[in-house]
mmCIF file of the N, C-alpha and C atoms, coordinates in Angstrom:
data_MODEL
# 
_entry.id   MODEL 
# 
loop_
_atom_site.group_PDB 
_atom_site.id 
_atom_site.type_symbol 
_atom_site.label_atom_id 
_atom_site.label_alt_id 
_atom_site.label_comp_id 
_atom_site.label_asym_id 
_atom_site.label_entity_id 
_atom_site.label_seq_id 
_atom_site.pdbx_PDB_ins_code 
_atom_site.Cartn_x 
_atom_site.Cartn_y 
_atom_site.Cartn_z 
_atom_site.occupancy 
_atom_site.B_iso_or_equiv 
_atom_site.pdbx_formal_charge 
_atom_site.auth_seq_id 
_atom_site.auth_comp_id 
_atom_site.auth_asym_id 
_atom_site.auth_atom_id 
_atom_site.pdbx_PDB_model_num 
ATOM 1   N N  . UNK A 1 1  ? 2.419   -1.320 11.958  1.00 0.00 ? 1  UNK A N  1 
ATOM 2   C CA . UNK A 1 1  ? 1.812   -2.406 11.207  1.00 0.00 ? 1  UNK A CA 1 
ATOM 3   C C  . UNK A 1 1  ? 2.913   -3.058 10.371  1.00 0.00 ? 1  UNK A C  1 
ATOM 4   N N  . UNK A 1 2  ? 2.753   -4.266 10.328  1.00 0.00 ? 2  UNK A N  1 
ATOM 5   C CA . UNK A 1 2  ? 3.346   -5.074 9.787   1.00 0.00 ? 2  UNK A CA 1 
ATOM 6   C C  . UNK A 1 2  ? 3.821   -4.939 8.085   1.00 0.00 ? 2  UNK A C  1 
ATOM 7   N N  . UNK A 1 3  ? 4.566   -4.798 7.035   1.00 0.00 ? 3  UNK A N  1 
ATOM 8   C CA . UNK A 1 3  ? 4.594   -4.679 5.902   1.00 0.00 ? 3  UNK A CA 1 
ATOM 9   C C  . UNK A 1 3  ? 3.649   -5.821 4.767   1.00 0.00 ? 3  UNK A C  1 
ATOM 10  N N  . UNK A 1 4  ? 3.650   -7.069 5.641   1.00 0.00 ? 4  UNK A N  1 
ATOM 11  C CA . UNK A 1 4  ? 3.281   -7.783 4.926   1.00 0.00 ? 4  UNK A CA 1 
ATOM 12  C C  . UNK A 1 4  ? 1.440   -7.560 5.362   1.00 0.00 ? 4  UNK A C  1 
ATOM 13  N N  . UNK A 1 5  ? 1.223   -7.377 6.462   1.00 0.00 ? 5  UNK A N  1 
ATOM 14  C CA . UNK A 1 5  ? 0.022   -6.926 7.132   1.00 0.00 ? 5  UNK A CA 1 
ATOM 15  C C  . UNK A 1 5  ? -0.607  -6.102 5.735   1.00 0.00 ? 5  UNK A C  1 
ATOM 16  N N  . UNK A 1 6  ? 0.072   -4.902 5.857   1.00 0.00 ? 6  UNK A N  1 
ATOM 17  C CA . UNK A 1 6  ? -0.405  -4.073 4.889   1.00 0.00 ? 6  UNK A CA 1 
ATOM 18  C C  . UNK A 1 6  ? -0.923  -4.444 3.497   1.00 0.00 ? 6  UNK A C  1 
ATOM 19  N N  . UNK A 1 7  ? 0.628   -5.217 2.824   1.00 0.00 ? 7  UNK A N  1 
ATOM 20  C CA . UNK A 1 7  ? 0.060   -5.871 1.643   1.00 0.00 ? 7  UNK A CA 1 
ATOM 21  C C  . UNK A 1 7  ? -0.875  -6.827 1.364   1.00 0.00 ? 7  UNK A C  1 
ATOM 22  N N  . UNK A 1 8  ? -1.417  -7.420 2.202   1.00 0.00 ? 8  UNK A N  1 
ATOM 23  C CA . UNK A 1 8  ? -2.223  -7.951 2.640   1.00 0.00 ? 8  UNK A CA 1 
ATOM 24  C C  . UNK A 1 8  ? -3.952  -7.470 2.748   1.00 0.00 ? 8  UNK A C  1 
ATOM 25  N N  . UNK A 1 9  ? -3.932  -6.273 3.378   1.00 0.00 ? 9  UNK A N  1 
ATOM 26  C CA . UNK A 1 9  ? -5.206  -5.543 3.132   1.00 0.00 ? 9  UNK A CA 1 
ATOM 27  C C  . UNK A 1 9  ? -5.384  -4.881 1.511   1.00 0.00 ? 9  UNK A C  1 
ATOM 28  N N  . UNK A 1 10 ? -4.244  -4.372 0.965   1.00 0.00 ? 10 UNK A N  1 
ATOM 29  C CA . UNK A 1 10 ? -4.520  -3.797 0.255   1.00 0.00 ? 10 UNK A CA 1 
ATOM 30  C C  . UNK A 1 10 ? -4.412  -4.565 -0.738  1.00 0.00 ? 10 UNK A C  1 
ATOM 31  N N  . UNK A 1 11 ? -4.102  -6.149 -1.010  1.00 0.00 ? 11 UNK A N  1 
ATOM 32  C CA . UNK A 1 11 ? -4.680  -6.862 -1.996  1.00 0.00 ? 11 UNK A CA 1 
ATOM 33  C C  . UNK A 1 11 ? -6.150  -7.151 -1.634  1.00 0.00 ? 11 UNK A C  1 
ATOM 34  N N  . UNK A 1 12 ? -6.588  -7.672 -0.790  1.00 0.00 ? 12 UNK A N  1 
ATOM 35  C CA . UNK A 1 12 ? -8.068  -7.751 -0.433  1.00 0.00 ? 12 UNK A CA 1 
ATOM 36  C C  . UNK A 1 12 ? -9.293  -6.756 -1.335  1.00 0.00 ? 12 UNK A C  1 
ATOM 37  N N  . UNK A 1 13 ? -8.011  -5.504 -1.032  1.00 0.00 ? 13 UNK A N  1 
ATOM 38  C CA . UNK A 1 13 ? -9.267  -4.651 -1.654  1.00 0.00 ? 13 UNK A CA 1 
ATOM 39  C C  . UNK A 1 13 ? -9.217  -3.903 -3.350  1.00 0.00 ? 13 UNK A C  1 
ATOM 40  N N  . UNK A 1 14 ? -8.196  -5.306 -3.766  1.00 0.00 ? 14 UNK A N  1 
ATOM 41  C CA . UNK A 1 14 ? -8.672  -5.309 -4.882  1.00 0.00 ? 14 UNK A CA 1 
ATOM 42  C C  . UNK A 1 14 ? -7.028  -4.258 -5.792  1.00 0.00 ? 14 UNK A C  1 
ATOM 43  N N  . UNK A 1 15 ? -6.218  -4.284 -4.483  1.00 0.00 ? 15 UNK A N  1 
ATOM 44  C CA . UNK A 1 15 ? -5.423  -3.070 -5.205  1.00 0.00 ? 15 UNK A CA 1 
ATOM 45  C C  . UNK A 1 15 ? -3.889  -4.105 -5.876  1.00 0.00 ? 15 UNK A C  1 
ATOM 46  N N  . UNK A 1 16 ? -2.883  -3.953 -6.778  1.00 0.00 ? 16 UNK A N  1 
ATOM 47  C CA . UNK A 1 16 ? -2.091  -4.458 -6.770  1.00 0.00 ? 16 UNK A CA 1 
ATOM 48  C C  . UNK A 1 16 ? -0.634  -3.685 -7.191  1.00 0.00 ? 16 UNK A C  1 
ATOM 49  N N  . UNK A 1 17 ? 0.252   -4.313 -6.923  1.00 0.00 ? 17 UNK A N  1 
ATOM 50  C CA . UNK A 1 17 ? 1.683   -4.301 -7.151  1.00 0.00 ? 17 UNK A CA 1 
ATOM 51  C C  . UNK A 1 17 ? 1.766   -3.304 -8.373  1.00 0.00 ? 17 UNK A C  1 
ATOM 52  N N  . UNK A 1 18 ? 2.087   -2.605 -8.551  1.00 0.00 ? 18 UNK A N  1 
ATOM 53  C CA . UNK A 1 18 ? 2.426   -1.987 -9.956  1.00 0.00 ? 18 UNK A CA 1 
ATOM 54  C C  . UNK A 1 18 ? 4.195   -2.076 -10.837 1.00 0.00 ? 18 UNK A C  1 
ATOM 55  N N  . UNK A 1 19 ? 4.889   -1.135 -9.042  1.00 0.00 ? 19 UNK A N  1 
ATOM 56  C CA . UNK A 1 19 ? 6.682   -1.871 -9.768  1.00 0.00 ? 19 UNK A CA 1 
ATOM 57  C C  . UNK A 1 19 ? 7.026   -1.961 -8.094  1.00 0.00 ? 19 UNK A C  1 
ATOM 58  N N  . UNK A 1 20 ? 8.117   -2.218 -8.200  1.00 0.00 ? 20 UNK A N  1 
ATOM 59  C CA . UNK A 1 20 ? 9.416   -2.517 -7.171  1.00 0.00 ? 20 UNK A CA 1 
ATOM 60  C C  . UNK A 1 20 ? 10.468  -1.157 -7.292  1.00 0.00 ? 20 UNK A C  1 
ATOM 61  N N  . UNK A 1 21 ? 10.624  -0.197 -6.583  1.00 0.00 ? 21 UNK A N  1 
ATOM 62  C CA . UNK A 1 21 ? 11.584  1.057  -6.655  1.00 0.00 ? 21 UNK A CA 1 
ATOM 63  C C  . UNK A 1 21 ? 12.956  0.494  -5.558  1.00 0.00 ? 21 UNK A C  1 
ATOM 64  N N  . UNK A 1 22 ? 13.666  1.548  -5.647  1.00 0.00 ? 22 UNK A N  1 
ATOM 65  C CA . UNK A 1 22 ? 15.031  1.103  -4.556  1.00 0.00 ? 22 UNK A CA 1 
ATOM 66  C C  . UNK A 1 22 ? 14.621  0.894  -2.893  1.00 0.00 ? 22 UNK A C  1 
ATOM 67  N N  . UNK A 1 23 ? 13.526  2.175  -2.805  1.00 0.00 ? 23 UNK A N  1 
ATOM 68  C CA . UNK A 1 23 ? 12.887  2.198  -1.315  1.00 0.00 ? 23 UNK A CA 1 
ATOM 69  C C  . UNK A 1 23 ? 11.639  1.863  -0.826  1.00 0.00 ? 23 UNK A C  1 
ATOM 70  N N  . UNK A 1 24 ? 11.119  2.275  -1.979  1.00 0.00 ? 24 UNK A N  1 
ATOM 71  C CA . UNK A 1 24 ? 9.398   2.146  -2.054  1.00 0.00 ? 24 UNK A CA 1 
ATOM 72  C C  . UNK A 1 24 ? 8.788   1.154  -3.306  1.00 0.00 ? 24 UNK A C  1 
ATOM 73  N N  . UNK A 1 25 ? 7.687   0.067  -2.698  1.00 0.00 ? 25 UNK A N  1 
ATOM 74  C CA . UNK A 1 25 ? 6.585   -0.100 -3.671  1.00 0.00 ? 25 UNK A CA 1 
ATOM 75  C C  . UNK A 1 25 ? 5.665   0.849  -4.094  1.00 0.00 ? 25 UNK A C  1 
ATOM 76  N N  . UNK A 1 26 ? 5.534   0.563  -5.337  1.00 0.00 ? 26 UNK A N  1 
ATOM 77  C CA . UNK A 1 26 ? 4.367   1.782  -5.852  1.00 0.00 ? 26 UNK A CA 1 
ATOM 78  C C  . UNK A 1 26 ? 3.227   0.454  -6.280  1.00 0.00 ? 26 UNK A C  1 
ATOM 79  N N  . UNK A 1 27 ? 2.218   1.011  -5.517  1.00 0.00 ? 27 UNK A N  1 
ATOM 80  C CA . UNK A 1 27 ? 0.618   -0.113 -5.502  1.00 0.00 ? 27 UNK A CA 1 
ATOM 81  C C  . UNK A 1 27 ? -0.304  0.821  -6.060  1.00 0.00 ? 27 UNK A C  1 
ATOM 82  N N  . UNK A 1 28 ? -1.077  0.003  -6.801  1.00 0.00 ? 28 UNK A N  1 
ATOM 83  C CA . UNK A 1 28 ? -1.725  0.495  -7.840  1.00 0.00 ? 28 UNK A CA 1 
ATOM 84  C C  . UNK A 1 28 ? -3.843  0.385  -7.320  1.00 0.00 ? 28 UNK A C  1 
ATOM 85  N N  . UNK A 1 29 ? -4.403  1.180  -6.926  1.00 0.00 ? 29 UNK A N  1 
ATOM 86  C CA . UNK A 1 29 ? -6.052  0.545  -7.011  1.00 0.00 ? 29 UNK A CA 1 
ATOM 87  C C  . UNK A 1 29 ? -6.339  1.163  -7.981  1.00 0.00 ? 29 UNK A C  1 
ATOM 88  N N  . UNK A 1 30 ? -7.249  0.084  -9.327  1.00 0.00 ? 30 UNK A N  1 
ATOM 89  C CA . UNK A 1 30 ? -7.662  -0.159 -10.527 1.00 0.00 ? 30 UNK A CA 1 
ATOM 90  C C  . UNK A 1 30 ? -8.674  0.525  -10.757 1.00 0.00 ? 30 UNK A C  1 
ATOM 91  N N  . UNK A 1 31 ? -9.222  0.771  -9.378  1.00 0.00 ? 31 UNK A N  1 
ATOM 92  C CA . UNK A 1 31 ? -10.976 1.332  -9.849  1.00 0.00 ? 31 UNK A CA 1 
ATOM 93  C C  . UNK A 1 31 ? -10.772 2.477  -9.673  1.00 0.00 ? 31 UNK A C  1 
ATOM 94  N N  . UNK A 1 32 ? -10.104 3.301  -9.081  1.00 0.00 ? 32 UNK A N  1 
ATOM 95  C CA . UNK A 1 32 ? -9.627  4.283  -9.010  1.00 0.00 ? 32 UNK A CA 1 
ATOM 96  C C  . UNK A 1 32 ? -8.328  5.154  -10.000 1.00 0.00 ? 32 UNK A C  1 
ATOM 97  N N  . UNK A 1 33 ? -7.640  3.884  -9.880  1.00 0.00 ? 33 UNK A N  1 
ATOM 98  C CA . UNK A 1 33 ? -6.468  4.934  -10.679 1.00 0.00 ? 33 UNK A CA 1 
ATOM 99  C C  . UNK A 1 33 ? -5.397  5.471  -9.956  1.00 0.00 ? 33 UNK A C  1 
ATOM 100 N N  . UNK A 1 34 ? -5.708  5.510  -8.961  1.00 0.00 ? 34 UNK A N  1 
ATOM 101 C CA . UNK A 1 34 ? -4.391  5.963  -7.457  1.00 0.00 ? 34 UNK A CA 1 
ATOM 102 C C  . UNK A 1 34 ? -3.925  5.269  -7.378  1.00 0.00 ? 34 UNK A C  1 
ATOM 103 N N  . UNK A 1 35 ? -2.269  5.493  -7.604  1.00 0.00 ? 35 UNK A N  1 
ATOM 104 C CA . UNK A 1 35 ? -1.215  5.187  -7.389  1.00 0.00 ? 35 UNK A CA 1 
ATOM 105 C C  . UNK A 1 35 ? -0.321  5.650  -5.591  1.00 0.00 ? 35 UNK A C  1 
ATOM 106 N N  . UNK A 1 36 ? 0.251   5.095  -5.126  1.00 0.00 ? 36 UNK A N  1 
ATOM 107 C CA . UNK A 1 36 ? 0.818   5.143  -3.488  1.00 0.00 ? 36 UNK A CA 1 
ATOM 108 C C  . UNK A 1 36 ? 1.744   4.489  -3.536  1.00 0.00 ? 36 UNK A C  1 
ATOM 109 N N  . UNK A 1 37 ? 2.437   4.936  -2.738  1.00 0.00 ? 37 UNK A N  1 
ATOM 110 C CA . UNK A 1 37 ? 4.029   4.956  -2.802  1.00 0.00 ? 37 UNK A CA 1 
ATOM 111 C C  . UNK A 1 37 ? 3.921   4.230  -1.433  1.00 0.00 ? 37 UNK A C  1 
ATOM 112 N N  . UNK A 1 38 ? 4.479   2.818  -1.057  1.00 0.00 ? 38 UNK A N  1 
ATOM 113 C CA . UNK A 1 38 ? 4.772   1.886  0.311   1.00 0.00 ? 38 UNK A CA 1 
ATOM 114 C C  . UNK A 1 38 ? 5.996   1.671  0.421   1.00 0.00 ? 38 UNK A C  1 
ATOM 115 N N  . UNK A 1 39 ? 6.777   2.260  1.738   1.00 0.00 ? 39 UNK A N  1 
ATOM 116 C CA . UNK A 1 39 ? 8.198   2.181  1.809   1.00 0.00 ? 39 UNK A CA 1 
ATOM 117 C C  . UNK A 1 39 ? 8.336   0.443  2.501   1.00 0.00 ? 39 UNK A C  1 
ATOM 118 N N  . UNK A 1 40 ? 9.601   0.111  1.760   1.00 0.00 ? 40 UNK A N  1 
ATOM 119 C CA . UNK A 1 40 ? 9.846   -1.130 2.192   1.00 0.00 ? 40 UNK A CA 1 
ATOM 120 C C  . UNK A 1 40 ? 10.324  -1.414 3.462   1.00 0.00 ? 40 UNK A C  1 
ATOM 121 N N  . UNK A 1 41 ? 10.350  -0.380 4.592   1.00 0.00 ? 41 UNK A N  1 
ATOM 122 C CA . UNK A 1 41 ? 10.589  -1.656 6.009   1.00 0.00 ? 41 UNK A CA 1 
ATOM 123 C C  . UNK A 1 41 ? 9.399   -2.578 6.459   1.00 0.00 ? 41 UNK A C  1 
ATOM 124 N N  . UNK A 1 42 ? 10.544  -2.899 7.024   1.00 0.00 ? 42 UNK A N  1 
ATOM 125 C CA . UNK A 1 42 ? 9.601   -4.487 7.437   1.00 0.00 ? 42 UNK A CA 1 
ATOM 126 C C  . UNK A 1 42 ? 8.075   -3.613 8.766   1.00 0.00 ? 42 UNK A C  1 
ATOM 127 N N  . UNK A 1 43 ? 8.815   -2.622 9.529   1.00 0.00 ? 43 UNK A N  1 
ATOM 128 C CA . UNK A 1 43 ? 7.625   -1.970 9.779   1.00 0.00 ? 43 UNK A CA 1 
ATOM 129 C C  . UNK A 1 43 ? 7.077   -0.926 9.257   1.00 0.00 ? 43 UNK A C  1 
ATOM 130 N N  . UNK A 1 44 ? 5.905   -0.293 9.266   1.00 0.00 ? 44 UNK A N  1 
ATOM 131 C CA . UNK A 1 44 ? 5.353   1.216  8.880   1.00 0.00 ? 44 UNK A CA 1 
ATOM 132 C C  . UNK A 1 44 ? 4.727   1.454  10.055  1.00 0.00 ? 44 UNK A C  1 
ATOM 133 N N  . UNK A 1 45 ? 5.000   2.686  10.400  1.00 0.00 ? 45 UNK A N  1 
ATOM 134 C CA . UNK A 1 45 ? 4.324   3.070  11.464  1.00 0.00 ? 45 UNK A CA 1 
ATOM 135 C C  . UNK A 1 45 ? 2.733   3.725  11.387  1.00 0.00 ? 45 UNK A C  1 
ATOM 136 N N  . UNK A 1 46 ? 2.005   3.442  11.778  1.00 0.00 ? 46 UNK A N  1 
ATOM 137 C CA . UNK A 1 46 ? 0.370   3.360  11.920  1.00 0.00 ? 46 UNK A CA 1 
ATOM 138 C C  . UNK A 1 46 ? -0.110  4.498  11.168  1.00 0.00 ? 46 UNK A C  1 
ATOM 139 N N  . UNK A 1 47 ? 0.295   5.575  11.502  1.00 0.00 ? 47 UNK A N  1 
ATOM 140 C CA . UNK A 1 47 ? -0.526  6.870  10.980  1.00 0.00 ? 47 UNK A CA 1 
ATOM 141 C C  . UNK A 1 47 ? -0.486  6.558  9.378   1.00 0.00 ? 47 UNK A C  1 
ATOM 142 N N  . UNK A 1 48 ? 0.933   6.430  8.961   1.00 0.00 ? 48 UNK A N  1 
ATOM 143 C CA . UNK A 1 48 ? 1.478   6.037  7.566   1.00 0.00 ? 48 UNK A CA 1 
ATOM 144 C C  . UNK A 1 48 ? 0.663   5.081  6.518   1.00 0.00 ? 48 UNK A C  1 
ATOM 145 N N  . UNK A 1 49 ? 0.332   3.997  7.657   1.00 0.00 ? 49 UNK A N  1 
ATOM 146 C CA . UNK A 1 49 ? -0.317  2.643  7.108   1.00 0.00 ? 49 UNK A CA 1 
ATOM 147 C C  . UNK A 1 49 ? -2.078  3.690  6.868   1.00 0.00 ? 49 UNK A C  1 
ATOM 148 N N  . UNK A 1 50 ? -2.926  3.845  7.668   1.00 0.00 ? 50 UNK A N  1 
ATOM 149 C CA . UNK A 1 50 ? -4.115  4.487  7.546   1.00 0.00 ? 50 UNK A CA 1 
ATOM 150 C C  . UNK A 1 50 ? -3.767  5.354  6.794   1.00 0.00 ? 50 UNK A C  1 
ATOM 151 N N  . UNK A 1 51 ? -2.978  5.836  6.257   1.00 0.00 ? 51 UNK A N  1 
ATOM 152 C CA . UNK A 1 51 ? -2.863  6.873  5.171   1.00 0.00 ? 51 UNK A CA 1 
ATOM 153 C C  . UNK A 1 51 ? -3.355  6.297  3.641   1.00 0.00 ? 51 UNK A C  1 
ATOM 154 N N  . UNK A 1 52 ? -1.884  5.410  3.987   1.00 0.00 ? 52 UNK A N  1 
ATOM 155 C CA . UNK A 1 52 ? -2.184  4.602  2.617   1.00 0.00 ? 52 UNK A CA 1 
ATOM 156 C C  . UNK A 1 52 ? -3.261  3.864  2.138   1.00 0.00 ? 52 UNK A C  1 
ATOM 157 N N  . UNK A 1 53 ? -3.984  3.219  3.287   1.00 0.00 ? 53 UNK A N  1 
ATOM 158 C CA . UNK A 1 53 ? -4.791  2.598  2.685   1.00 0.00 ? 53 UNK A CA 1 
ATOM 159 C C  . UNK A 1 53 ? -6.126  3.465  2.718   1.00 0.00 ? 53 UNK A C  1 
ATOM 160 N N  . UNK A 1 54 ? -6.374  4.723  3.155   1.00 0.00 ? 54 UNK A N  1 
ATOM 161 C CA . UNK A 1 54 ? -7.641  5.484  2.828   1.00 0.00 ? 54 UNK A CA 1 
ATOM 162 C C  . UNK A 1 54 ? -7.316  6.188  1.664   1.00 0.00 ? 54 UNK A C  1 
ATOM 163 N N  . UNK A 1 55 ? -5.469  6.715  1.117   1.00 0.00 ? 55 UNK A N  1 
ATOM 164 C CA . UNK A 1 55 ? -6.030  6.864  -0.068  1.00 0.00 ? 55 UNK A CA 1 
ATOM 165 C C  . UNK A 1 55 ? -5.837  5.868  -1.244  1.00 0.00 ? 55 UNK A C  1 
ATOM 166 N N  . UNK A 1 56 ? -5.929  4.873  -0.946  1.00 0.00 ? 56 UNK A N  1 
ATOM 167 C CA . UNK A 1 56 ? -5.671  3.488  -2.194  1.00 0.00 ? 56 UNK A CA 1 
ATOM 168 C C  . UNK A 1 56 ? -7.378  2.871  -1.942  1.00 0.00 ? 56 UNK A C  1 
ATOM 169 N N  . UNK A 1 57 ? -8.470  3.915  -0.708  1.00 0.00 ? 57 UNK A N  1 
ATOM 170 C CA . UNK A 1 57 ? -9.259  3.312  -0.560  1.00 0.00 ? 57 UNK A CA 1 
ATOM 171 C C  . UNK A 1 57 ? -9.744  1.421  -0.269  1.00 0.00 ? 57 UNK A C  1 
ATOM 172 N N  . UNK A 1 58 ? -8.780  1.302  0.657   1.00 0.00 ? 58 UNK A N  1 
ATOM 173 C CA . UNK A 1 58 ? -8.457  0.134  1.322   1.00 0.00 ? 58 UNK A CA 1 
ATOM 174 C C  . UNK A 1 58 ? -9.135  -0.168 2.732   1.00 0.00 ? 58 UNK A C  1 
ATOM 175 N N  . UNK A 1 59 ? -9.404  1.122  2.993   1.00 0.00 ? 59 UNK A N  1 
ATOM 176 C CA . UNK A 1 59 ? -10.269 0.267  4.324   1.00 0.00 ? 59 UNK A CA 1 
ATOM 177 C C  . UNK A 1 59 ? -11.522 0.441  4.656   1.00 0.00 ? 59 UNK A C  1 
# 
């Protein structure tokens, strides 16, 4: 999946940006409180992406 793909769902669902690290974004969902760590290549590979966004509760 695409990086921007990703950021993409997981603003939808309400989650946002928290900081910018050397490798990884750290994204924040509000209603929750979970914090997730998104490595910056331009791809993520699938399992990775469904990770993140079931636990940022994104999909």
């Amino acid at each position: 999946m695409k990086r921007k793909e990703l950021e993409r769902k997981l603003r939808m669902a309400g989650c946002y940006l928290k900081r910018e690290g050397a490798s990884h974004s750290l994204w924040i969902n509000p209603k929750t409180g979970v914090v997730e760590a998104v490595p910056r290549h331009k791809e993520i590979k699938e399992p990775l992406a469904r990770k993140i966004l079931k636990r940022l509760d994104a999909e």
